[in-house]
Backbone as CSV, one residue per row, in Angstrom:
resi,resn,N_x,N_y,N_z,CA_x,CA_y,CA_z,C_x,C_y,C_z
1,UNK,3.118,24.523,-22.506,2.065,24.175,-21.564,2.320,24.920,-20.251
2,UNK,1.677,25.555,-19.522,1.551,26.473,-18.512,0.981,24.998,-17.455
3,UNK,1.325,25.748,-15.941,0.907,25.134,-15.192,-0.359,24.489,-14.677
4,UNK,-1.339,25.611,-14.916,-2.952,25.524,-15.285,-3.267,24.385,-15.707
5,UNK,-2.754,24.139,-17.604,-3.046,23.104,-17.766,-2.428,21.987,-17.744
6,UNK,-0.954,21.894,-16.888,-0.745,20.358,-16.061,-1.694,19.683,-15.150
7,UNK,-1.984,20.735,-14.288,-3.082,20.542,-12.872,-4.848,19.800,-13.684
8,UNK,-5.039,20.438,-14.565,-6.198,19.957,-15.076,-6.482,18.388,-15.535
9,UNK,-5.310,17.639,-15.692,-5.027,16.182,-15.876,-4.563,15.811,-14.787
10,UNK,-4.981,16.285,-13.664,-4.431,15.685,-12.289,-5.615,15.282,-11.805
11,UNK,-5.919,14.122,-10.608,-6.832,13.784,-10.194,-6.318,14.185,-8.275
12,UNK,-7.398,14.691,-8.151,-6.612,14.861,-5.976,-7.886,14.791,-5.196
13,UNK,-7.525,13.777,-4.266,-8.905,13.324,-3.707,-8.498,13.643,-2.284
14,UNK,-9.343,14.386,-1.414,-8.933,15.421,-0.412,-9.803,14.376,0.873
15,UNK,-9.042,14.244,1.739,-9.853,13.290,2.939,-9.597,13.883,3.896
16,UNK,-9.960,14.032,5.281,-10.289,14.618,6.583,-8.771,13.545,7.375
17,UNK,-8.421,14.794,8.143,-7.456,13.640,9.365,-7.889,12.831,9.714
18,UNK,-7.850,11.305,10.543,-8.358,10.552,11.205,-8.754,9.491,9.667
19,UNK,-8.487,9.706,8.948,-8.725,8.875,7.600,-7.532,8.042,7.300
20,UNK,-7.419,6.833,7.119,-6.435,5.865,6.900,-7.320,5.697,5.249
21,UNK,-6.264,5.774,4.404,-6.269,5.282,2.702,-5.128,4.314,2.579
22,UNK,-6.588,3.855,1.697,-5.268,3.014,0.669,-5.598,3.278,-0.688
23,UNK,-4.272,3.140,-1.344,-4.048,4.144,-2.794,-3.819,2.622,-3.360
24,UNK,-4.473,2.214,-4.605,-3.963,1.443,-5.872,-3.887,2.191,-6.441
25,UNK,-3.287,1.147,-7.984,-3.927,1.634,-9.720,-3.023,1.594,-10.311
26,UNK,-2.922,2.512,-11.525,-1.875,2.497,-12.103,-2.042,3.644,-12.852
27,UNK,-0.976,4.497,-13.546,-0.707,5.570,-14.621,0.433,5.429,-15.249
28,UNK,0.135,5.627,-16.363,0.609,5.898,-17.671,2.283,6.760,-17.814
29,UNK,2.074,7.738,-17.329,2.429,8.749,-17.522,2.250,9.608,-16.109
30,UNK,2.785,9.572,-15.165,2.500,10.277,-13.872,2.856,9.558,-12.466
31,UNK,2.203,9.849,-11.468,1.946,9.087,-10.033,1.178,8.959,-9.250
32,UNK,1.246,7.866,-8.516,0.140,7.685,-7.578,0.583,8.347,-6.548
33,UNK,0.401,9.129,-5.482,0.891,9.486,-4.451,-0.249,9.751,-3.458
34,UNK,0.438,8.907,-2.063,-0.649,9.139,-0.826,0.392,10.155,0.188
35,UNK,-0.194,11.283,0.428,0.378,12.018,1.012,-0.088,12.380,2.931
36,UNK,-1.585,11.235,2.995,-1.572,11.364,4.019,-1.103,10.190,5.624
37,UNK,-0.575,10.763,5.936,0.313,10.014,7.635,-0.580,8.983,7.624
38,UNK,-0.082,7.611,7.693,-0.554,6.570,8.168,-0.850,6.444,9.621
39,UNK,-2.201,5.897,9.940,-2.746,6.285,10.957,-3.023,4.610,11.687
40,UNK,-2.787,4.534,12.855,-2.627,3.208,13.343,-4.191,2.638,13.663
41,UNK,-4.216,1.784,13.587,-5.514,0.676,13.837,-6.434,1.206,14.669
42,UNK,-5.835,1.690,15.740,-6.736,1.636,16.917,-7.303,3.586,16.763
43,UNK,-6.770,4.001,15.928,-7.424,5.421,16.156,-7.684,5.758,14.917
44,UNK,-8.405,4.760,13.895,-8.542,5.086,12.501,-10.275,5.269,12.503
45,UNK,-10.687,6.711,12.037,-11.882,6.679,12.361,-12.511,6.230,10.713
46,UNK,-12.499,5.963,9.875,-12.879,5.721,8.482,-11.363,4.864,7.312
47,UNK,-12.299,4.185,6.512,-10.822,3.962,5.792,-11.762,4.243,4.348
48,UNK,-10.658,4.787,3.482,-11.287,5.284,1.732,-10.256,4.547,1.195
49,UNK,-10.888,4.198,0.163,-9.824,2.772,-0.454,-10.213,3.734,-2.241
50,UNK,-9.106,4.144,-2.824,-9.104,5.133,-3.610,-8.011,3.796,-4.902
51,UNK,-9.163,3.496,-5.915,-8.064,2.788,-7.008,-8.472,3.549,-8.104
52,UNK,-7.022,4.232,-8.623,-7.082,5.033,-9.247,-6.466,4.945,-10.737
53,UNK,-6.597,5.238,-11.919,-5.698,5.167,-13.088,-5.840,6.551,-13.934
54,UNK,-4.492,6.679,-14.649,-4.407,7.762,-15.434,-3.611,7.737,-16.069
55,UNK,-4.157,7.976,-17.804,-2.955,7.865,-18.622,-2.031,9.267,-18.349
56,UNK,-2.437,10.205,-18.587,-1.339,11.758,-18.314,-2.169,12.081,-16.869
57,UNK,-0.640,12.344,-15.860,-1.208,13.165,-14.779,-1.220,12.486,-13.448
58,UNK,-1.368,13.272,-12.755,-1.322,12.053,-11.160,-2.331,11.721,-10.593
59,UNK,-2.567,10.877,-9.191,-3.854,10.759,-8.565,-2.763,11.105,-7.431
60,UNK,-3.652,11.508,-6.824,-2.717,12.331,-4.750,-3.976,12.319,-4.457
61,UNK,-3.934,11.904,-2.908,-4.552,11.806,-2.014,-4.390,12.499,-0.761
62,UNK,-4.724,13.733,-0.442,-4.503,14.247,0.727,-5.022,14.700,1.737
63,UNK,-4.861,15.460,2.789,-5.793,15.602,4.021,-6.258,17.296,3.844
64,UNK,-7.464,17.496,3.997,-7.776,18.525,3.770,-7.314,19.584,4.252
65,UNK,-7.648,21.013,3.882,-6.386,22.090,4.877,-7.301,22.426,6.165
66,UNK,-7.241,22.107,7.032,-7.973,23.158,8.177,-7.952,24.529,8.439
67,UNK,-8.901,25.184,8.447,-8.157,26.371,9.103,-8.665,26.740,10.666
């Protein structure tokens, strides 16, 4: 199996800075991972509540790239 098709059983849900998540769920076979900085109360402009499951593969949650 090549890398290509690891990534293709991955789930990645891409959110803007200023975004506070919260990650459930569960997988099988993989991880849940929130990769973006917890952002405090008072300067949270949105919250995405992401419940996720997967038998092969991960769910990640991250902040989009700026350029």
């Amino acid at each position: 199996m090549n890398a290509l098709q690891k990534q293709d059983r991955d789930v990645d849900v891409i959110v803007p800075s200023g975004t506070h998540v919260e990650l459930s769920g569960g997988v099988l076979r993989g991880d849940l991972v929130n990769e973006v900085p917890v952002i405090p109360a008072t300067e949270r402009q949105r919250t995405v509540r992401v419940h996720g499951h997967s038998v092969l593969g991960d769910v990640t949650v991250r902040l989009t790239e700026e350029t």
